[in-house]
C-alpha positions in Angstrom: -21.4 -13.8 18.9 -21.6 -10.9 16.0 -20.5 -11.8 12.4 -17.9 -9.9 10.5 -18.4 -10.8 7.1 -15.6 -9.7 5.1 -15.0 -10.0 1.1 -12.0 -9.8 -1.1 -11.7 -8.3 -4.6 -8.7 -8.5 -6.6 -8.5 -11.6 -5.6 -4.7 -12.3 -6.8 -1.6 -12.9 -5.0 -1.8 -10.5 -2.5 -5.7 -10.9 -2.0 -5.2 -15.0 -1.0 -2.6 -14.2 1.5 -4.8 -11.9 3.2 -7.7 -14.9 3.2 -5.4 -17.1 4.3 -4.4 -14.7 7.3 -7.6 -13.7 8.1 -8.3 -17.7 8.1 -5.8 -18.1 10.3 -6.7 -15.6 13.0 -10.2 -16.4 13.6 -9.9 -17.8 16.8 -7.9 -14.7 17.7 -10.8 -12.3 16.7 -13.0 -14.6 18.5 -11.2 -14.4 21.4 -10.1 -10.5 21.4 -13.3 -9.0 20.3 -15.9 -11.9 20.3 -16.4 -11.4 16.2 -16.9 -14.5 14.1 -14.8 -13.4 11.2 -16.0 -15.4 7.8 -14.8 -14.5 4.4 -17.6 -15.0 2.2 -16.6 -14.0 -0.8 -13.9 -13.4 -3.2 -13.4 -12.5 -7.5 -11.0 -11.2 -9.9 -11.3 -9.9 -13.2 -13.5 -12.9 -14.7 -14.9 -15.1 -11.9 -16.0 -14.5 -8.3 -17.5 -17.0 -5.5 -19.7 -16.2 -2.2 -21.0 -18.3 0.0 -22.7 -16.6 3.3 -22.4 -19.3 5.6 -18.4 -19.1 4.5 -15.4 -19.9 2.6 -12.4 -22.2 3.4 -8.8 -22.4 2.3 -10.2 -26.1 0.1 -12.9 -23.9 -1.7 -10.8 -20.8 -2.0 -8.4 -22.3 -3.9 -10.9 -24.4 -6.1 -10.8 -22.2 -8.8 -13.3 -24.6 -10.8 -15.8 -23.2 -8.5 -15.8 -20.0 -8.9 -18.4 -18.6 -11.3 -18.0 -17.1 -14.4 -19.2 -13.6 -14.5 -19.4 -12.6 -11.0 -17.5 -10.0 -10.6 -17.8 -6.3 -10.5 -21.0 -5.0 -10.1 -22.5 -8.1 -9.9 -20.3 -9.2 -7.4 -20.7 -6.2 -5.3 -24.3 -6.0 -5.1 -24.3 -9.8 -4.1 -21.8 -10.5 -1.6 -23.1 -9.6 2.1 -20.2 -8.1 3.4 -19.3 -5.9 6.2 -15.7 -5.2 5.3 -14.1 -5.0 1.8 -10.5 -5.4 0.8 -9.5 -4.5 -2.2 -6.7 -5.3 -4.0 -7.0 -5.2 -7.1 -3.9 -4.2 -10.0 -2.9 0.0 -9.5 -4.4 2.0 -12.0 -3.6 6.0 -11.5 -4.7 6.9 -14.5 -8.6 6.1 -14.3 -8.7 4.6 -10.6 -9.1 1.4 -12.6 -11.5 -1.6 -11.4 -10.6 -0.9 -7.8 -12.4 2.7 -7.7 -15.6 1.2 -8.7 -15.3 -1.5 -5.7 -14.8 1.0 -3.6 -17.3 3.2 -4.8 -19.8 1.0 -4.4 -18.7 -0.6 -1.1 -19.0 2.7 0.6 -21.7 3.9 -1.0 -23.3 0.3 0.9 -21.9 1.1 3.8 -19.1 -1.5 4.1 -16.1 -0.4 6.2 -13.1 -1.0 3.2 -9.5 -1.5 3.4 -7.5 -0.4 0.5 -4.4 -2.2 -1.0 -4.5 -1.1 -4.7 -2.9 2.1 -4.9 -4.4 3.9 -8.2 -8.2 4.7 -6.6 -6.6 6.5 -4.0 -4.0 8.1 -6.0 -6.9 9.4 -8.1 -9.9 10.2 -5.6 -8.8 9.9 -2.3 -10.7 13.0 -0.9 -14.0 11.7 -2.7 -13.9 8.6 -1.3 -12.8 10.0 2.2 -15.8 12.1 2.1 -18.2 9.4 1.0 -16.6 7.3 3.7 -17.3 10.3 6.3 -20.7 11.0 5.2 -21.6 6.8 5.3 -19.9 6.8 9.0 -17.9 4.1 7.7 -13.8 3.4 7.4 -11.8 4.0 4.7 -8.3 2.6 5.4 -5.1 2.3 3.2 -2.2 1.3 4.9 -1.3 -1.8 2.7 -1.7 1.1 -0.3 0.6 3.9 1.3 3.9 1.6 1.9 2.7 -1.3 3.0 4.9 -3.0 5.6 6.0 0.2 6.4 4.5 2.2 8.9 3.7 6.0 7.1 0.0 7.1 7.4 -0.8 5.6 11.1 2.9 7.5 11.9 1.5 10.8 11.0 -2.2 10.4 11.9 -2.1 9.2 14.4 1.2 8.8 16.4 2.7 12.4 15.6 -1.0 14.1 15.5 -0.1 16.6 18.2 2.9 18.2 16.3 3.8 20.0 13.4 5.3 18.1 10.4 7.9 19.8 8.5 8.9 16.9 6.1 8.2 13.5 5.0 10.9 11.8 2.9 10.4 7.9 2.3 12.0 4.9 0.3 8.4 2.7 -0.2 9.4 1.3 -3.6 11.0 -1.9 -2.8 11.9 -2.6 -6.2 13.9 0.2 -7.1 15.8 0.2 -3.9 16.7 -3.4 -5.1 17.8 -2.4 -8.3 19.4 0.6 -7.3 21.6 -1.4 -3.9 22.6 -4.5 -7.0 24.1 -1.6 -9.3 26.0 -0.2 -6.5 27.0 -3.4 -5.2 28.2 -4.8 -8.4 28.8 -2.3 -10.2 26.8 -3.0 -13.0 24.8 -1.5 -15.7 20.2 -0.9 -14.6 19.6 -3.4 -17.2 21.7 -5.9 -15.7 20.3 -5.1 -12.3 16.9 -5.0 -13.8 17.3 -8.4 -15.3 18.1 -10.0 -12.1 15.4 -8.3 -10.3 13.1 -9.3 -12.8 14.6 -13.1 -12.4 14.1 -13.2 -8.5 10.5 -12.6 -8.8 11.1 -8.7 -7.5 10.9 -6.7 -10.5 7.5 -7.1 -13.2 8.0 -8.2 -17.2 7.0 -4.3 -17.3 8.8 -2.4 -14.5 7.8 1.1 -15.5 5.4 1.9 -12.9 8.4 1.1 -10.6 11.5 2.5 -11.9 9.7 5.4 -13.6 8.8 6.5 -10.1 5.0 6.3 -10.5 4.5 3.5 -7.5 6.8 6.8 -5.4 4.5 8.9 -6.9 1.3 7.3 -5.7 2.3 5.8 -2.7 3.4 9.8 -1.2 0.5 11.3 -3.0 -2.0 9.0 -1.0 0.1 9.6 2.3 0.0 13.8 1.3 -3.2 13.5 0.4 -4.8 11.5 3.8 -2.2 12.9 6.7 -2.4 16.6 5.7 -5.4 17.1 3.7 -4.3 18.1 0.2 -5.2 17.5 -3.1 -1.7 16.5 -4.7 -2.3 15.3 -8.7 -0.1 12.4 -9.1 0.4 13.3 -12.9 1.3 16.7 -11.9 3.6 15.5 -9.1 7.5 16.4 -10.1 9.0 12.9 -10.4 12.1 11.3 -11.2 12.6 7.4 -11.9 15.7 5.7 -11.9 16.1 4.1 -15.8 18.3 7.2 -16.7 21.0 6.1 -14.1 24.0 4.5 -16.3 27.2 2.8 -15.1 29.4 5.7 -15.1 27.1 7.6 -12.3 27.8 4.0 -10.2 31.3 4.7 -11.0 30.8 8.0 -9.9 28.6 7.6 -6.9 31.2 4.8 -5.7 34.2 6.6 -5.9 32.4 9.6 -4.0 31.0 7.0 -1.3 27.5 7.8 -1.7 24.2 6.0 -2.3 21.2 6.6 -4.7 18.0 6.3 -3.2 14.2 6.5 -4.7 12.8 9.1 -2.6 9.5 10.4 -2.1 9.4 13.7 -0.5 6.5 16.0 1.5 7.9 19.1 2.3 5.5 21.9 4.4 5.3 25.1 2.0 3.4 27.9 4.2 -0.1 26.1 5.1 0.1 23.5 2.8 2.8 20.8 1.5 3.9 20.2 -1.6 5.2 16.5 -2.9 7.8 14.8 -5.7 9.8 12.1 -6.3 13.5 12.5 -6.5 16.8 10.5 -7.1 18.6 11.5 -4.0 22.3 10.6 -3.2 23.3 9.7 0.6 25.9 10.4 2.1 27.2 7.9 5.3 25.6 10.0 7.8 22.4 10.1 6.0 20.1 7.7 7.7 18.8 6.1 4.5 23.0 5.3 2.8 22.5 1.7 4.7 18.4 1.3 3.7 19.5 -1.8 1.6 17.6 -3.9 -1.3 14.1 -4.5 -0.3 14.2 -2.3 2.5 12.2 0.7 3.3 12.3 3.2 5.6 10.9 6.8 6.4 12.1 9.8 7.8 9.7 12.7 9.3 11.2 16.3 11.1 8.5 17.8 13.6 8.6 20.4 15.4 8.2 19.4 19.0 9.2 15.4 19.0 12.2 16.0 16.8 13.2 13.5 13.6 12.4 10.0 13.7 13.4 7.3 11.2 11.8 3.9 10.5 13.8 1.4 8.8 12.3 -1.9 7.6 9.1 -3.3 6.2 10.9 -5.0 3.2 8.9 -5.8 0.0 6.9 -8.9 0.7 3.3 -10.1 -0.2 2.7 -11.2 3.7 4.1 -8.0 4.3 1.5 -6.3 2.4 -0.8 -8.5 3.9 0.2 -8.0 7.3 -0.5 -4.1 7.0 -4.0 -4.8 5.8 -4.6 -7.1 8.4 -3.0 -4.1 11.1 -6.1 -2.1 9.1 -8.7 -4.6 9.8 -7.8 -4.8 13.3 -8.4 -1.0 13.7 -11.7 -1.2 12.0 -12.6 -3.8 14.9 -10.9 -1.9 17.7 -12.5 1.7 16.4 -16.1 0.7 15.4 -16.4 -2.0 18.0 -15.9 -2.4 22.0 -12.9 -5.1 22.4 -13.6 -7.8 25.2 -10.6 -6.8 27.7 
């Protein structure tokens, strides 16, 4: 029976429920594709741990363990992997710890699966090309909405038509803060406060309600589904920390619904992409997407419109779509046992 030996970096929240899941399933890859699956090593920012022969959920969440130092480079040129995930935190700006993973990964031929948004954001057709060139995957569902189904839609289940728009909620936070103002007609800062106190919102929520997450999330999907080079930084964006209490008012009275919206438009041969504060009315498909929900809407020209509503904010949700990516890598670069 093959090995699969698969690593994680970023190894935080989001990273342990995918070695827990992956864990879990071994018997199922044994079963499906006759793969021994082993996770054999994991690190954050400070501290990593590998083990070839293996790592369980006891020694996984030993952090005493782990060693000092191994991480990053060291950590990379270490580990005997065959598949990376990487999740480490978004950084747009400079790609952030999580381009240099990747980076490397590829550049050693290891198949990755990418959860962190920023690398992407920032050099998605670099890395797609290394990826290419090394005959290798490069896959990013968990970073393009997660639970929500957006770059395998257009890919891969609407490749034989013509896409005239893309619009998508894949912020869950917003949505959350945006569906407690309208619900109870309160102020952002209250809503924010009570996002922040459920665990939904961060201490810093910018990157959220300033519309960057929107921003990267539909830049990657532009980027990887139609082959563009859309600038996230350059991207025209609207958050949603301008809205006051006398828009809810407003918006109330007038029966309509704000909504986060990230939006690919076709323009000619190419598309163009921003982020807008959209109000919906009630025959709009997205005026009932409610609090952590998600949902996308794409108009083609032969299949018609289809919307997808669901794929709520979640870390097994994230989880769950990396996991869908790890599956392809097996089914694509391997023969399944039928």
């Amino acid at each position: 029976m093959r090995r699969i030996n698969v690593a994680i970096t970023g190894f935080g929240g989001i990273g342990r429920k995918v070695a827990e899941l992956l864990l879990d399933r071994q018997p199922h890859y044994r079963a499906r594709y006759q793969f021994d699956v082993r996770v054999v090593g994991v690190c954050g920012s400070s501290a990593g741990l590998i083990d070839e022969a293996g790592l369980d959920k006891a020694r996984l969440g030993n952090r005493a363990a782990y060693t000092k130092g191994l991480t990053g480079s060291a950590f990379v040129e270490s580990v005997p992997a065959d598949v990376l995930f990487e999740s480490s935190p978004t950084d747009f700006r400079t790609g952030g710890a999580a381009l240099s993973y990747i980076s490397a990964a590829l550049q050693r031929r290891v198949h990755v699966i990418a959860i962190s948004k920023g690398a992407l954001a920032l050099a998605y057709t670099s890395l797609s090309d290394v990826a290419a060139r090394q005959k290798v995957a490069l896959k990013l569902s968990g970073a393009a909405g997660s639970a929500l189904p957006t770059i395998d839609l257009l890919q891969y289940n609407l490749a034989g038509c013509k896409i005239s728009s893309v619009a998508a909620i894949v912020t869950g936070t917003t949505n959350v803060i945006l569906s407690e103002m309208m619900d109870k007609e309160c102020s952002f800062g209250e809503a924010l406060s009570e996002a922040q106190h459920l665990g939904i919102a961060e201490s810093d929520p910018s990157l959220d309600t300033d519309g960057w997450d929107t921003a990267c999330k539909i830049a990657i999907v532009c980027n990887a589904a139609f082959g563009t080079a859309i600038k996230v930084q350059e991207m025209p964006r609207q958050g949603i920390s301008g809205v006051t209490l006398e828009d809810v008012r407003r918006w109330r009275a007038g029966n309509v619904m704000p909504r986060l919206v990230g939006v690919i438009e076709s323009v000619g041969a190419t598309y163009d992409a921003s982020v807008r504060l959209e109000l919906c009315d009630e025959t709009h498909p997205f005026f009932r997407v409610h609090g952590r929900n998600k949902a996308i809407r794409v108009s083609t020209d032969l299949m018609g419109d289809f919307v997808i509503v669901g794929g709520g904010s979640n870390p097994y949700g994230t989880a769950g779509a990396a996991l869908k990516d790890f599956e392809h890598v097996l089914r694509d670069l391997y023969r399944p046992v039928e």
